[in-house]
C-alpha angles and dihedrals in degrees: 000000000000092000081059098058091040099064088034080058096044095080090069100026116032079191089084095058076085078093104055080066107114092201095050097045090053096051089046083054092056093051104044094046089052091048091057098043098056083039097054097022095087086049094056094051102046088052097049093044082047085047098035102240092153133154112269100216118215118248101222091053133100115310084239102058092071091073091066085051108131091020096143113265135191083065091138075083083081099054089041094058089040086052094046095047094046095045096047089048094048117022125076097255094200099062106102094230090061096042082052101045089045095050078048095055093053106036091063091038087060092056091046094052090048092053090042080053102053091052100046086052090048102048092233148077095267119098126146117009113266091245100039091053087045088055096047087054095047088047090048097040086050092057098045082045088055091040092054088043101051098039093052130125113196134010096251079073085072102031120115109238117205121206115241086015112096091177103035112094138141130221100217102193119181086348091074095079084061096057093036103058084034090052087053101037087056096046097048094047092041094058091047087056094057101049098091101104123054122272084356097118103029107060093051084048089064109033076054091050087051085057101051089046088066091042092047086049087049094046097045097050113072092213101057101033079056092048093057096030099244127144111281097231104186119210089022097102090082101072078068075085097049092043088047086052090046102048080046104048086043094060091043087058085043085063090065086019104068134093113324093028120224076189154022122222093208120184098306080071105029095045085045101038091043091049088045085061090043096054104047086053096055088043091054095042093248097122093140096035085057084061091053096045092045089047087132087058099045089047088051093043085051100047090060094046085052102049091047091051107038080058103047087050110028101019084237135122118220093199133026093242132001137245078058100236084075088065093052092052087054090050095071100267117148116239097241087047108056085043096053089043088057092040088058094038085057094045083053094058114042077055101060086037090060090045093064100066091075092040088064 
């Protein structure tokens, strides 16, 4: 919106043309999303204990774990309405990357606040059903997926880029709406699955979010895509600005979030925050780097598959507990300290995963 009236303004004060600045605009993003988040966060907090929208604690868990029983929950509403405001400030809202990663944002928000919902009304842990959640997801990412396909402009907007290999890609076609959708599907439910400590999801999210704001800047600029090689994606520069307002409006939530946590972000804010992820990497064409930067959450999503699956076929459980992090818990970690491991492990690799750009 503001991108409107200052170019609106332009035209009587050149002064204004500050804003047509990429680089600006995103760092405006972060600020005002984090601004919002700390501003409106205590309020959030005081209306859902006075409400009772508090955290149902699984039995079977840590022991621990019983003493955060009733912390308000569902506060990923917080980062959701500091997203929406900064990107809508500061992003040009009628370029089609920022209309589908929004629609992304809140479709899967709005799951994940059903399923919140359900578990608040019912006084447990159980919300949607496994399968029907799965198949809202599936019905939502396939629309985003069709959405990407159809509006695309070239064909480097559906080619597979691998990570080291500067020659190897890979024109997806019609296949493409199946990775998509299954890029974002994982990525939302594997960030869901690792949002069981405080502090634990969030702050990978947005290291994560910092990374894709340098590859959409890459992408989007037609010199330095050139220079390493990578897809020229045109138009996609601008989800720098939703990344910024992410990363921003994440570490506004951290500030209630960590250890030990005033609130909780729930699946309105993991599903939403996970599909977000899923979706700019698909935009920017990063679908694998984003498996290498989000290695925390692969190793989470996997830790629950295994164990599933080691005690439906063998009777026997891999870990003492799954998501992982819960092993470790039962292991004798402290809290503090898994959240801060993972925190480094993920700093690590987005690391690594940036590095590779110039090894290609």
């Amino acid at each position: 919106m503001i991108l409107w009236l200052a170019t609106y303004l332009s035209e009587y004060q050149s002064g204004f043309n500050v804003f047509q600045y990429l680089t600006l605009r995103t760092i405006l993003a972060v600020i005002t999303a984090l601004a919002i988040s700390i501003c409106i966060g205590p309020y959030f907090i005081s209306l859902f204990r006075k409400l009772q929208i508090g955290q149902n604690i699984r039995a079977d868990g840590p022991h621990t774990h019983l003493s955060k029983a009733g912390t308000p929950t569902m506060g990923g509403s917080v980062m959701l309405i500091s997203i929406g405001i900064s990107t809508t400030m500061w992003a040009d809202v009628s370029n089609r990357f920022i209309i589908i990663i929004l629609l992304s944002t809140f479709l899967f928000g709005l799951i994940g606040l059903v399923d919140d919902f359900l578990k608040l009304s019912r006084g447990n842990s159980d919300g949607l059903s496994a399968k029907l959640k799965f198949l809202l997801q599936w019905i939502a990412a396939l629309l985003l997926a069709f959405l990407l396909f159809f509006n695309a402009e070239s064909s480097a907007e559906t080619t597979l880029i691998f990570p080291f290999f500067k020659n190897i890609n890979y024109e997806l076609g019609l296949f493409y709406l199946f990775t998509t959708s299954l890029v974002i599907v994982s990525t939302s439910n594997a960030v869901n699955l690792s949002d069981g400590l405080d502090g634990l999801a969030i702050m990978p999210t947005v290291m994560i979010g910092g990374a894709l704001i340098i590859l959409a800047y890459i992408a989007g600029n037609i010199n330095f895509s050139n220079y390493l090689a990578l897809p020229y994606v045109r138009g996609v520069g601008e989800i720098c600005v939703f990344c910024g307002a992410l990363v921003g409006a994440g570490l506004g939530f951290l500030w209630f979030n960590s250890y030990p946590a005033e609130i909780f972000m729930g699946d309105v804010g993991s599903l939403s925050l996970g599909a977000a992820l899923g979706t700019a990497a698909v935009m920017v064409r990063q679908e694998l780097l984003l498996l290498i930067m989000g290695g925390i959450f692969v190793v989470e999503a996997l830790s629950v598959i295994f164990q599933v699956a080691s005690y439906k076929l063998t009777g026997r459980r891999l870990f003492k507990m799954a998501p992982i992090h819960h092993h470790f818990e039962l292991k004798g970690w402290p809290e503090p300290k898994i959240i801060v491991r993972f925190w480094i492990v993920t700093a690590l690799l987005v690391l690594f995963a940036l590095a590779t750009l110039k090894v290609r």
